[in-house]
Steps between C-alpha positions, in 0.01 A plus 500: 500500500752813555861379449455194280325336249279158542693242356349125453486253789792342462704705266767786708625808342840498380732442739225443764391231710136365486274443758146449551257708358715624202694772581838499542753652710857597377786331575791770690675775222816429381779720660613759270816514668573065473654450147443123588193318377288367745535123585169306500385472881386122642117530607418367841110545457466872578866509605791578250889417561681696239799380310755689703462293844738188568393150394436349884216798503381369175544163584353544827183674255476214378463274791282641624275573251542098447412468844140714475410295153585155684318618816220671272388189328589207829247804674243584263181544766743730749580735166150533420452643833637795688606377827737205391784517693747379250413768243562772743850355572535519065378829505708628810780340332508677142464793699831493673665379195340794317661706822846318441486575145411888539830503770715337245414696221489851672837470664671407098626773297494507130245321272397291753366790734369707278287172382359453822265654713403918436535768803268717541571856672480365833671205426233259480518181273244512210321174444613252211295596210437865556643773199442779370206569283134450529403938582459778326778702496455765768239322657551444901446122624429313844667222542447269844577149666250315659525290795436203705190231379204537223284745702778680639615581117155555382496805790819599402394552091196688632740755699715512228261626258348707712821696553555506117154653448576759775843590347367521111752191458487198276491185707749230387380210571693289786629186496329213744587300758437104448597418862420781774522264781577747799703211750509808761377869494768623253390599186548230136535720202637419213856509628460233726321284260415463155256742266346453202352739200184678604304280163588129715233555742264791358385622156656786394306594236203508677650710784649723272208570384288528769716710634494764230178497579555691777769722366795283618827439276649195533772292341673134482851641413699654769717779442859527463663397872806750499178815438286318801537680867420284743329624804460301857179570641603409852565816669194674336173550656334685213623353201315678227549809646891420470505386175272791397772735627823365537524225189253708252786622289627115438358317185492146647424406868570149617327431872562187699172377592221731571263249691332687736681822459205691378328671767165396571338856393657446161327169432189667625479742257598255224336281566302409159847454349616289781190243413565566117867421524369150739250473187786510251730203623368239307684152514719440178359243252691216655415541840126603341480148350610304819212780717221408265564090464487505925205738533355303200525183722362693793228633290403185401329335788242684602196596222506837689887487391615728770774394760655635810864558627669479836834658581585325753861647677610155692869501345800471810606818330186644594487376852883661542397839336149542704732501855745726352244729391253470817781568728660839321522694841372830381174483725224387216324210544523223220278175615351439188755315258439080629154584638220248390725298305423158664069595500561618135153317420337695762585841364417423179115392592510820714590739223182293218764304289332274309579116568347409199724641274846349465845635701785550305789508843778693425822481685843364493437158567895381518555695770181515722524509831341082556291578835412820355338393156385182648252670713398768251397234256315281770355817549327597200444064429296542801271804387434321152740671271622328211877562513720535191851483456621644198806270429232240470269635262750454201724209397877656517511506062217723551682779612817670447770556734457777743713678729366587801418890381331339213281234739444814717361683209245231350357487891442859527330490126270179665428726793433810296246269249319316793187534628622560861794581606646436891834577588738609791487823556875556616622390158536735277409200183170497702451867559563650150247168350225649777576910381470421182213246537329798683588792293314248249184448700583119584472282775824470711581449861766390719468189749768642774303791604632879608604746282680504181890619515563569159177824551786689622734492182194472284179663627255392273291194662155741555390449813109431520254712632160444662263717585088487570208721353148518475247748308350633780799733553436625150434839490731559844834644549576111514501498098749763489754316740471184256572660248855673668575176638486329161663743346813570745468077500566457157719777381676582855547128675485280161262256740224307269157611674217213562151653616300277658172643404122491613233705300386569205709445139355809320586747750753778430734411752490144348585620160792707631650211698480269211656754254768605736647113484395421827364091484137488664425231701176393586504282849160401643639377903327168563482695857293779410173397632622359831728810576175718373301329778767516766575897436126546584526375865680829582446750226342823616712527797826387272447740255447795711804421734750300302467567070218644237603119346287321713180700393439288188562139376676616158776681680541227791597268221672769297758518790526157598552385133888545548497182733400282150873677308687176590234246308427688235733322169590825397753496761604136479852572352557814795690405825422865631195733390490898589091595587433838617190705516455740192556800705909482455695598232899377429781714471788232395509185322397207670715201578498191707830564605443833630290364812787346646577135628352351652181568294170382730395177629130572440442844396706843565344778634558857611408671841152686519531882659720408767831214528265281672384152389201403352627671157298614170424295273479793177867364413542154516760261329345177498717140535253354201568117544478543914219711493317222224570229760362674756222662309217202571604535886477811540175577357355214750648698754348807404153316527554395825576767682133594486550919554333708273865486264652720767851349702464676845896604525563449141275724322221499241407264200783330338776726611418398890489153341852482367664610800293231737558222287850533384612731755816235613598571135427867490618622834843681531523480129361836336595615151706822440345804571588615136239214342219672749619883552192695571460890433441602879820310642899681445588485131687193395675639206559126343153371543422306188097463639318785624150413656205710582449385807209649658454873344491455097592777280153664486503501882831681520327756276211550739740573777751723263152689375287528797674384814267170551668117477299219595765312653595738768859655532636259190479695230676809710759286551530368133545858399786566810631191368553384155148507321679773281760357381290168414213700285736664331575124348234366509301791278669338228290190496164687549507743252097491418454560896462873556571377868808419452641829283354700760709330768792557331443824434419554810762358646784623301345876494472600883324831438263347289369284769456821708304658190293155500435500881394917440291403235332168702468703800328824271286269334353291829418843660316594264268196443470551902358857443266383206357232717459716786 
């Protein structure tokens, strides 16, 4: 580890004070100046009260450190857990003695000043137990707070690091937060409330080392206070570009907390450290032990040994922060924090969690909200699932004492471990378990439905992706759209791309679906036969008038397969789905909170040619557990109708379908134009999905080449109107289709479309004199 070497646990480098995982940390230099020797301080826990201060602030140390022993052992059940009330008021209390001891000894003179707290350049306190040493000399450091509760820190070390990898700096490791409780929207950092060593709650070997894994310094010992400039992030939008500039020249940066403060590009592009620096907080060997005897107990009564976890957000804090935060004023909508808490049960069945397998329920029992959690646990009693608690699994010698930081931490370790995972999406504890879970390719969901905040700070939950295919368009222009979809999919949109596939396994287009990372799935519709023999009532005529996909059985079903999405269990853990037809490709990333709020009832979809209802259903983001509901119904309606698969009003096959069925949903609720811009409307210069809508590329040739489209005055207009500027993206993605480089050549080099139209017009006169 840079700045320090690995001492034994237990053991602290001279001068230094221990803590968990073996290193120390340095106790604050000497004063070169103070000819006095230092007087040994009284330790309040993590607090110190140095020799220099009056005896009624020692004696009052004293008291009430009495007071938290006495109230520590009469209370032994409320220490173990985080939300006892009375060790918050111990906590909050050592805190504003540790604030009456920092005013007493800053405003002394002499000795006793110079013994107390450092300055930094900006006047900031340094933290008890910070010095000098620990860094190369020369070598620029990072030094940050974190904020607030467990998850709320855990973001913050991610940021922090990330800025230190940016900057070339060596990250010292901050100090944590055993109580973030947040009693209103102001932030808790370690001002307000205690902190402890980085090595109490995580091991720092390990991190340290996982970290140089990835070419990131980092160190236990802080460096010297009076060399640290402190800067306030506050007023900065772009803080890496400011330290970048204006602080490069400084040695050692100290930020307040940088939660958040990344921009959301930045954790884009990092986005394999972000994970590996998630990876690398491991819990210390004490809170290790306690993790491992609960999820041993867990483990242990099934023969499958796999469990599930709940967190369940029912606290009155909870309550109190979901109206502040639905009720911000600046126009967004925010419905989503208390939904489905009392039919809990329900949403788990909808979303395939197993009832077999046992529920570990984690939340903050002391202070639940009583109506709240009494009718989320009748709720999941009454679907069958075996509900844990996990203050009941172990006898209280069992376990250690934990802060609430500490209980917070073993929970998110159960959650990260289980088998399934459901959470609230609106926490941020619940949203970082379900990005990580799904960076790892585990099952998590959310029971409260909507979208999930946190995707703005952190924009890394991939978004799924659906689309259908079948072999008979091998061979087609179709197999070249795939393939650009996939592509701009993947590397463009970060989406994770489903194909729900019909056809044969050992065909090319097969293989290059299957190697591209796209998962295959093979859906047989228990429908197919009784649709086959209702699209033959009507076919001939259907076909000719209405779509070439009533002309055969294989791509009747091919279309309607997207009706099945909702109840296939690939999609169990998904509130919302994207399926579009392969003939789009995706210009930005892809996010849930990009569509807006609020998202759709049923199913979003765009406008066809004209701002008319019914609307296309190419594009379609798909309400999964409403549409699975609904999904028996409204194939029985289909059925009945009894017309050839065509909805007089509506429109052909399953797209005239949708709009019939759910059109009270649907109606007056179309997505964005920029998630369905199409070539031959005005440009939309943020469109994130471009469709090929009608003419595909190989038709806009025809017209560019020889003057003939197929659909009319379209593909004039996609050249008047933005076709250009799209091929000249979407080339990229195709670059095996000769189509597509001609386009852009064509498009971007005006006389050589003239040369091209000489050349077409030269060469179809003289086939005309040959044949004549």
């Amino acid at each position: 580890m840079n700045g320090g070497s690995r001492l034994p646990r237990g053991r602290s480098a001279p001068g230094g004070l221990p803590f968990e995982g073996g290193v120390s940390v340095p106790p604050p230099p000497d004063d070169d100046k103070s000819k006095q020797p230092r007087r040994k301080p009284l330790r309040l826990g993590q607090y110190a009260v140095l020799g220099g201060a009056p005896r009624l602030l020692a004696a009052i140390a004293i008291f009430l450190a009495a007071s938290a022993a006495a109230f520590a052992v009469g209370s032994r059940l409320g220490a173990r857990y985080a939300d006892v009330a009375a060790q918050l008021h111990v906590d909050a209390q050592l805190a504003k003695l540790h604030q009456l001891a920092t005013r007493r000894l800053s405003a002394g003179s002499g000795a006793d000043a110079q013994a107390g707290l450092q300055l930094d350049e900006a006047g900031e306190e340094a933290l008890p137990g910070t010095a000098a040493g620990g860094t190369r000399a020369g070598e620029p450091t990072l030094s940050f707070q974190v904020c607030n509760g467990f998850a709320n820190q855990r973001v913050a070390v991610l940021s922090g690091v990330l800025i230190a990898a940016q900057l070339n700096r060596t990250v010292v490791l901050p100090r944590l937060l055993l109580n973030g409780t947040q009693p209103t929207a102001a932030e808790v950092n370690e001002r307000v409330t205690g902190s402890v060593p980085f090595g109490n709650m995580f091991d720092v070997k390990l991190f340290a080392d996982r970290m140089a894994a990835r070419g990131v310094r980092t160190s236990a010992y802080p460096p010297d206070p009076a060399a640290v400039v402190a800067v306030r992030m506050g007023s900065y939008r772009d803080i890496l570009g400011v330290l970048t500039t204006t602080y490069s020249a400084q040695q050692h940066i100290r930020l307040d907390c940088p939660m958040f403060r990344v921009t959301a590009e930045a954790i884009t592009a990092n986005s394999q450290l972000v994970f590996a620096t998630l990876d690398a907080m491991q819990p210390s060997a004490r809170l290790m032990a306690a993790l491992q005897k609960i999820e041993g107990k867990l483990r242990g009564m099934t023969p499958t040994k796999a469990y599930n976890v709940l967190h369940l957000r029912v606290e009155d804090d909870w309550v109190s922060h979901c109206k502040r935060w639905e009720h911000v004023g600046d126009g967004i909508v925010r419905n989503n924090c208390l939904n489905n808490t009392v039919t809990v049960g329900e949403q788990l069945r909808a979303h395939g969690v197993n009832p077999q397998v046992p529920l570990l329920v984690a939340t903050s029992w002391l202070q639940a909200h009583k109506e709240l959690l009494t009718a989320a646990l009748g709720s999941l009693r009454a679907n069958n699932y075996n509900v844990l608690l996990r203050h009941t699994l172990l006898g209280e010698e069992e376990l250690p004492q934990l802060s609430r930081e500490e209980s917070a931490l073993i929970d998110f370790y159960l959650g990260l471990n289980a088998q399934q995972f459901i959470g609230n999406s609106v926490s941020t504890f619940s949203a970082m378990l379900i990005m990580e879970r799904w960076n790892a390719g585990r099952y998590a969901t959310y029971y409260n439905g909507g979208n999930i905040p946190l995707e703005v700070f952190l924009p890394l939950y991939r978004m799924p992706w659906v689309f259908t295919y079948n072999d008979w368009s091998g061979g087609t222009e179709y197999d070249m759209m795939v393939k650009a979809a996939i592509r701009s999919a993947i590397n463009i949109a970060r989406m994770k791309p489903f194909c729900m596939y019909s056809g044969s396994l050992t065909s090319p287009i097969y293989t290059w679906l299957v190697d591209a990372g796209v998962t295959i799935i093979q859906h047989t519709p228990i429908w197919k036969d009784a649709f086959a023999k209702e699209v033959a009532r009507n076919r001939e005529h259907n076909a000719k008038v209405h779509s070439h996909l009533y002309a055969t059985d294989g791509r009747m079903v091919g279309t309607f397969q997207r009706i099945d999405i909702p109840i296939l269990h690939e999609f169990d853990q998904y509130h919302y789905v994207l399926f579009t037809d392969c003939d789009v490709f995706f210009r930005k990333q892809m996010k849930l909170v990009d569509w807006g709020t609020p998202l759709p009832v049923a199913a979003g979809m765009g406008y066809e040619m004209d701002d008319l209802f019914p609307y296309n259903a190419g594009i379609m983001l798909m309400n999964v557990p409403y549409l699975r509901k609904t999904n028996a119904a409204f194939v029985e309606w289909i059925l009945k109708q009894r017309n050839g698969l065509y909805f007089d009003g509506y429109g052909p096959l399953d797209q005239g379908a949708y709009n019939q069925y759910y059109e009270r949903e649907i109606k007056g609720r179309p997505i964005s134009k920029d998630f369905n811009a199409k070539p031959y409307q005005e440009l939309r210069q943020e469109a994130r999905i471009v469709h090929w809508h009608g003419p595909k590329p190989n038709h806009y040739l025809d017209w560019l080449l020889k003057g003939q489209c197929k659909f009319g005055g379209i593909c004039e207009a996609g050249y008047i109107h933005s076709f250009c500027h799209y091929v000249a993206d979407y080339s990229q993605f195709a670059p095996e289709w000769d189509v597509a480089a001609t386009l852009r050549t064509l498009c971007v080099d005006g006389q050589g479309l003239v040369q091209a139209r000489v050349q077409w017009a030269a060469m179809k006169h003289l086939e005309q004199t040959r044949s004549s």
